[in-house]
C-alpha positions as CSV (number, residue, x, y, z in Angstrom):
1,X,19.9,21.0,36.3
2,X,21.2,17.9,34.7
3,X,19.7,16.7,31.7
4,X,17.2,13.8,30.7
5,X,20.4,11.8,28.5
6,X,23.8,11.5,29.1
7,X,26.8,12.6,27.7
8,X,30.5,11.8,27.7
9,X,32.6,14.5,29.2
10,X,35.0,13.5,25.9
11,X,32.1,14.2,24.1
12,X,31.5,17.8,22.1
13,X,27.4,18.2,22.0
14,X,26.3,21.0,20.7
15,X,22.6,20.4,20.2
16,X,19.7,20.4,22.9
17,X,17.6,18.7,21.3
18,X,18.4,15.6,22.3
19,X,15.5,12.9,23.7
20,X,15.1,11.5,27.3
21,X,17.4,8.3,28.2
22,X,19.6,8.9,25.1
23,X,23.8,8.1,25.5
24,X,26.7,9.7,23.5
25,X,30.2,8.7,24.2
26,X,33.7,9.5,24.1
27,X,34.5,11.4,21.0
28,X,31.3,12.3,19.5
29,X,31.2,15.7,17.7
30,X,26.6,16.6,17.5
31,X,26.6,19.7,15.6
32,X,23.4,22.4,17.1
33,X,21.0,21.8,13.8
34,X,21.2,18.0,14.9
35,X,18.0,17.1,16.1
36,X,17.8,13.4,18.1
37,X,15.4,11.5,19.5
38,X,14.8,9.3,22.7
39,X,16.5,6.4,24.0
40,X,19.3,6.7,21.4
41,X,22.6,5.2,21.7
42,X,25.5,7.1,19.6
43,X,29.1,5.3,20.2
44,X,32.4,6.5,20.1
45,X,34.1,8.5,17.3
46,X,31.1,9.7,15.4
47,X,30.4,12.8,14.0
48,X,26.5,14.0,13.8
49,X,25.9,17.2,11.4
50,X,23.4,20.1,11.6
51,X,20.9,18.7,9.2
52,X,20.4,15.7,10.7
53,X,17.3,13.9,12.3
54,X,17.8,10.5,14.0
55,X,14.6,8.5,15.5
56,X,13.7,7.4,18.7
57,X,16.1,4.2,20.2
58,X,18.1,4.1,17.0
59,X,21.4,2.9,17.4
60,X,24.7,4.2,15.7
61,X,27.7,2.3,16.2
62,X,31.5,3.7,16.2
63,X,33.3,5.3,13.3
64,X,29.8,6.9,12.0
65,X,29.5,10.2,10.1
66,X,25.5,11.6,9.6
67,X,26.2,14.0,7.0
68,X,23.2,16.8,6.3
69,X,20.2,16.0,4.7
70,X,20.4,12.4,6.3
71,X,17.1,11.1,8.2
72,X,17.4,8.1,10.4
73,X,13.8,6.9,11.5
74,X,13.0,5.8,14.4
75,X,14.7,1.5,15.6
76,X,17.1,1.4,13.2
77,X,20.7,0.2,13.5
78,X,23.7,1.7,11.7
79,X,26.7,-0.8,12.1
80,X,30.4,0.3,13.0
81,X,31.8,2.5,10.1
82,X,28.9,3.0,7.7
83,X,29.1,5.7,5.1
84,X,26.7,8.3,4.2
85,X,27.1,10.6,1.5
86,X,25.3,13.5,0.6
87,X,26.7,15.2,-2.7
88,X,26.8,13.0,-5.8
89,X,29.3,15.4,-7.6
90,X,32.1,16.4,-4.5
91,X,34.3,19.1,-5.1
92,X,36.7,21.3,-2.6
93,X,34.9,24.4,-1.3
94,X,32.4,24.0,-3.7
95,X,28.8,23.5,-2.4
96,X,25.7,22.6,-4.2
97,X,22.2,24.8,-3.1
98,X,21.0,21.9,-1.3
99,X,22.5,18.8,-0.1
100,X,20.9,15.5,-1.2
101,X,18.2,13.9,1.6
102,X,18.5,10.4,2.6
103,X,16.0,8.9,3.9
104,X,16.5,5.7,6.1
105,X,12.8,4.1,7.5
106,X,11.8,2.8,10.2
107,X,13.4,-0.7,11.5
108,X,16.4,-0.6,8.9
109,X,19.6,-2.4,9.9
110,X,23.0,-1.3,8.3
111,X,25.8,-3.5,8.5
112,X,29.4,-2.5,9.3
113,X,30.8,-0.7,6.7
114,X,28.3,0.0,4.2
115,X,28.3,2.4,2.0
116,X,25.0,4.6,1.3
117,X,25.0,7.0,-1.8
118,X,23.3,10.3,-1.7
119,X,19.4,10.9,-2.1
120,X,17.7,7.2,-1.8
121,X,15.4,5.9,0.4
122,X,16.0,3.1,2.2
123,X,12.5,0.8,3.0
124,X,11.1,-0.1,6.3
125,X,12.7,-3.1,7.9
126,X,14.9,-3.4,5.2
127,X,18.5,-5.0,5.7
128,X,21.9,-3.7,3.7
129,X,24.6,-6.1,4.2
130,X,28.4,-5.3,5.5
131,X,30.0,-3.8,2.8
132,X,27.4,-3.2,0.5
133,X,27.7,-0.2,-1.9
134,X,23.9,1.0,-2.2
135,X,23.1,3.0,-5.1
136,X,19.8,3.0,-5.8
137,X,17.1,3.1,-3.2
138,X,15.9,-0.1,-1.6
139,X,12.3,-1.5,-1.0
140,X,10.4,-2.1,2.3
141,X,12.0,-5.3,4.1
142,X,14.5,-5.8,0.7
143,X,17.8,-7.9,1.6
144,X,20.8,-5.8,-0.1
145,X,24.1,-7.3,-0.3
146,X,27.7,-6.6,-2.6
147,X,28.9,-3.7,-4.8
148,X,26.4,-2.8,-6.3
149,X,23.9,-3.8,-3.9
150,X,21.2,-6.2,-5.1
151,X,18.2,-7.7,-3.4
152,X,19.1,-11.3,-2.4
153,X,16.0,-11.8,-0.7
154,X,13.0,-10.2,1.4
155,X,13.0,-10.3,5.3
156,X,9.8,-11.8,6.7
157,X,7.1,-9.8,8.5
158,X,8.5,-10.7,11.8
159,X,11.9,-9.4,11.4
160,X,13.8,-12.2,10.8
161,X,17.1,-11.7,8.3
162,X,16.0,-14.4,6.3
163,X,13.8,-14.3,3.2
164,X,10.3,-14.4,3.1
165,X,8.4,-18.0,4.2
166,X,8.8,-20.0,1.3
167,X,5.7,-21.4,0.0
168,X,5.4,-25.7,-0.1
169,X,2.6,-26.1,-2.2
170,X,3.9,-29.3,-3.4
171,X,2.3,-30.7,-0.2
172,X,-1.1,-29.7,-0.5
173,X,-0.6,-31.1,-4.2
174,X,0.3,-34.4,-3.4
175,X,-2.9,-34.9,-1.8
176,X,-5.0,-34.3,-5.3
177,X,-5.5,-30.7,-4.9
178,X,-4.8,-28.1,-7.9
179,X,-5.2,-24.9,-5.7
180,X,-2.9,-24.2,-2.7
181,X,-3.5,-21.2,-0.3
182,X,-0.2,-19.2,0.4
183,X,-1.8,-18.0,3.9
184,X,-1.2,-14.1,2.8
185,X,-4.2,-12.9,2.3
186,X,-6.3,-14.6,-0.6
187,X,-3.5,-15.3,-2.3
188,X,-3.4,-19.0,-4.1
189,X,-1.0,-21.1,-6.2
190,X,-2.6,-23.6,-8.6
191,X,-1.5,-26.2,-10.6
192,X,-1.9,-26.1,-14.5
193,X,-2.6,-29.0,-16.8
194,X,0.4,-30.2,-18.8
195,X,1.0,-32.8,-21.2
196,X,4.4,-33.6,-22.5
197,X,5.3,-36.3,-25.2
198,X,8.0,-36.7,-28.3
199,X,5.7,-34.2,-30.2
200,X,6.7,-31.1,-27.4
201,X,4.6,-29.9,-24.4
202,X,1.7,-28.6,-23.8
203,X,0.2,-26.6,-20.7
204,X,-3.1,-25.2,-20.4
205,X,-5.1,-23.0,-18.6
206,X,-9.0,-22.3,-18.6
207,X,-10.1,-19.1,-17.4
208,X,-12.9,-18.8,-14.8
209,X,-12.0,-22.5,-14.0
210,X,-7.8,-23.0,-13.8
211,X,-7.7,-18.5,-13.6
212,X,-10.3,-17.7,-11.8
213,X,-11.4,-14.9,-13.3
214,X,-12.2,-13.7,-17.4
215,X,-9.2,-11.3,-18.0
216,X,-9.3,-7.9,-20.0
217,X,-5.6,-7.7,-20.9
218,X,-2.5,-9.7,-20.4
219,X,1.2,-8.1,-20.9
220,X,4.8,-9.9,-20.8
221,X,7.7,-9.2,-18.7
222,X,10.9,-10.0,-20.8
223,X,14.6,-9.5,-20.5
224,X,14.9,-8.2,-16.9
225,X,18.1,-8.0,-15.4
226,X,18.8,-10.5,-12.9
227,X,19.7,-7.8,-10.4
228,X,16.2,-5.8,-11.2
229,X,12.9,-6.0,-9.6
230,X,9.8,-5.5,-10.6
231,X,6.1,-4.7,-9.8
232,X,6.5,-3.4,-6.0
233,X,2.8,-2.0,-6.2
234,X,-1.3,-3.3,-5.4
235,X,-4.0,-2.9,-6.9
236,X,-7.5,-1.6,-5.5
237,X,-9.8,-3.5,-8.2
238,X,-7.6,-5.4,-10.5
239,X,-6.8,-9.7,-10.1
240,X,-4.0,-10.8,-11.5
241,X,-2.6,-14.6,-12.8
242,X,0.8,-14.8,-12.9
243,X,2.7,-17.7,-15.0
244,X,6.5,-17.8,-15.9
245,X,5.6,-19.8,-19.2
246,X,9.8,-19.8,-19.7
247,X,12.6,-19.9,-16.8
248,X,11.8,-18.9,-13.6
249,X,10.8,-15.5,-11.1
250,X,10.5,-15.7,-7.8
251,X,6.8,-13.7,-6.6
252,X,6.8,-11.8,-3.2
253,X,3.4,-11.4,-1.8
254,X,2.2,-9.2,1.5
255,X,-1.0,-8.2,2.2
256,X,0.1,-5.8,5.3
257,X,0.5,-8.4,8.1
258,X,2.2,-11.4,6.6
259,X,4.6,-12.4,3.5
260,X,5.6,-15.4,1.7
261,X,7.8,-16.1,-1.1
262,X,6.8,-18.5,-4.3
263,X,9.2,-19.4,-6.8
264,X,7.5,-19.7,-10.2
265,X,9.7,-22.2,-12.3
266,X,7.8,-24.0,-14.9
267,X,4.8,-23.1,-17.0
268,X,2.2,-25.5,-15.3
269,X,2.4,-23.5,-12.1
270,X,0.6,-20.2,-11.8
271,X,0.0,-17.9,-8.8
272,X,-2.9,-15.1,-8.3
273,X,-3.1,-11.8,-7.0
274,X,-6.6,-10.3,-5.7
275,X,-6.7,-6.8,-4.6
276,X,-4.9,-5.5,-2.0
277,X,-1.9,-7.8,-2.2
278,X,1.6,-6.1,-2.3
279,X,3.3,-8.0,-5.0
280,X,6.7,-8.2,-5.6
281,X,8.8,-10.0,-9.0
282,X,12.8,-10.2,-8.7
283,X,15.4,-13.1,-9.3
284,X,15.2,-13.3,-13.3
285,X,16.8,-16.1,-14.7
286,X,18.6,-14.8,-17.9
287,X,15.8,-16.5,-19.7
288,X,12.6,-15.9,-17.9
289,X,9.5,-14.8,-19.7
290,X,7.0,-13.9,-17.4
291,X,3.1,-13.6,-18.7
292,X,0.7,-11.8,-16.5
293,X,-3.1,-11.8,-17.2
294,X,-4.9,-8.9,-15.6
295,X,-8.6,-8.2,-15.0
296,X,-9.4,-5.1,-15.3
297,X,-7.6,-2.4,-18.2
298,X,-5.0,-0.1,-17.4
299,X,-5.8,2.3,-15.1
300,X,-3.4,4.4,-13.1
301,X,-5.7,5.2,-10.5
302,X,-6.1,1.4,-9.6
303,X,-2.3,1.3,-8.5
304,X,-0.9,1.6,-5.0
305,X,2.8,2.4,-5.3
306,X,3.3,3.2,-1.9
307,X,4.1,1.0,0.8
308,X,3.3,3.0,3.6
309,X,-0.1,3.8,1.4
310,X,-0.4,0.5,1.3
311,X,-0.2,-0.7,4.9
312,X,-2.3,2.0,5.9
313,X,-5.0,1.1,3.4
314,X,-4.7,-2.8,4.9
315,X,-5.0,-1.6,8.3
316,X,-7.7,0.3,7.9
317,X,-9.5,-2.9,5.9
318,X,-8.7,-5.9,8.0
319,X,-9.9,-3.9,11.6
């Protein structure tokens, strides 16, 4: 009986598990572990290992090795001549107990080339750019590019390789207003007083009227990289203002369906945060100083760190 996917008769497949409408070609090696799913496409000259799981209609162009311990979720799109690795430390006929696990997420796209270092995860719909050298995992629809990768930018909800929808608040404020909606969930930009003259300047904020809420704590985000990122988490109770009183941040927001991208550059512009708003702080200048006022205190419990905890929790809120 023939079976439900097609293979090359150049092609060494060892595995059965293999999903309906799925094509390997000339020159493919699948080990028997391999497990792969439906309506797959696996090009010429690749070599798919034991420990291996690769989605439903991913796509893995030529010149591909998925090395054990490598998960490849289910859309995703692994360019001509990527490189996974699974062993930080390699050695000659020497074996660790375990080999690394990668895990690749949903919607991922993997330019040509690429190299991807052992034990990371890459985010849902995130993009890593031909050539890139990734050595430390990447976030949910993060833009990677160079050696080491960095984020360069965040791809919008849709899909698009572009970052998020930049925000032009400078429009609603040419028309008087002080408060701009960001059209991500409650999320709003406002415009702070300041004064400048000979003396220095001066910007101001007054809380429950500029901040629009009394705040229990506020902490300062100093010295960060250009290359880092930070925050990458929600909060179930907690409101947060965020001001760059010195250089400039740009401030990712997502509240599950849609994303846009505000760049904070001067002290009189200030952006907040309610609950259940994936927030997201990266391109540091070298100077930035970033001051965040919070309402509630610390508390662990209040954090979502999760994406996928995240979405789920947004799904569930917005039916």
């Amino acid at each position: 009986m023939q079976p439900p996917y097609f293979v090359h008769p150049a092609a060494d497949v060892q595995s059965e598990a293999i999903g309906d409408r799925t094509r390997i070609w000339q020159f493919v090696v699948v080990l028997p572990g391999a497990k792969i799913g439906k309506d797959v496409n696996i090009c010429s000259h690749c070599f798919i290992e034991n420990d291996v799981y690769i989605g439903d209609r991913t796509t893995v162009k030529c010149g591909v090795q998925v090395w054990d311990g490598v998960r490849l979720g289910d859309d995703v799109f692994v360019g001509p001549n990527v490189t996974f690795t699974n062993d930080k430390f390699p050695r000659s006929k020497v074996f660790p107990e375990k080999f690394a696990e990668t895990q690749v997420e949903n919607n991922v796209s993997i330019g040509g080339g690429a190299v991807i270092l052992p034990g990371l995860t890459i985010g849902t719909h995130a993009m890593v750019g031909a050539g890139a050298v990734v050595t430390k995992s990447v976030p949910p629809y993060g833009i990677v590019t160079g050696n080491p990768a960095r984020i360069v930018g965040y791809v919008e909800t849709s899909g698009r390789a572009a970052s998020a929808r930049a925000v032009n608040f400078q429009a609603a404020w040419s028309g008087g207003e002080n408060i701009a909606r960001v059209g991500v969930g409650d999320v709003t930009i406002h415009r702070l007083k300041y004064i400048g003259d000979m003396r220095g300047d001066l910007s101001v904020g007054e809380f429950q009227k500029d901040i629009p809420f009394e705040p229990k704590r506020y902490f300062l985000v100093l010295n960060v990289p250009s290359e880092k990122t930070r925050g990458e988490h929600a909060h179930h109770r907690c409101h947060q203002f965020l001001v760059c009183v010195r250089g400039s941040c740009a401030v990712v927001v997502d509240d599950g369906k849609n994303r846009a991208e505000v760049l904070l550059n001067s002290p009189a512009i200030g952006v907040h945060l309610p609950p259940y708003v994936w927030g997201i702080q990266y391109k540091y200048s070298l100077d930035a100083l970033l001051l965040v006022f919070a309402s509630e205190y610390y508390d662990g419990d209040d954090y979502i760190r999760d994406y996928a905890e995240f979405c789920e929790i947004t799904s569930k809120r917005q039916r």
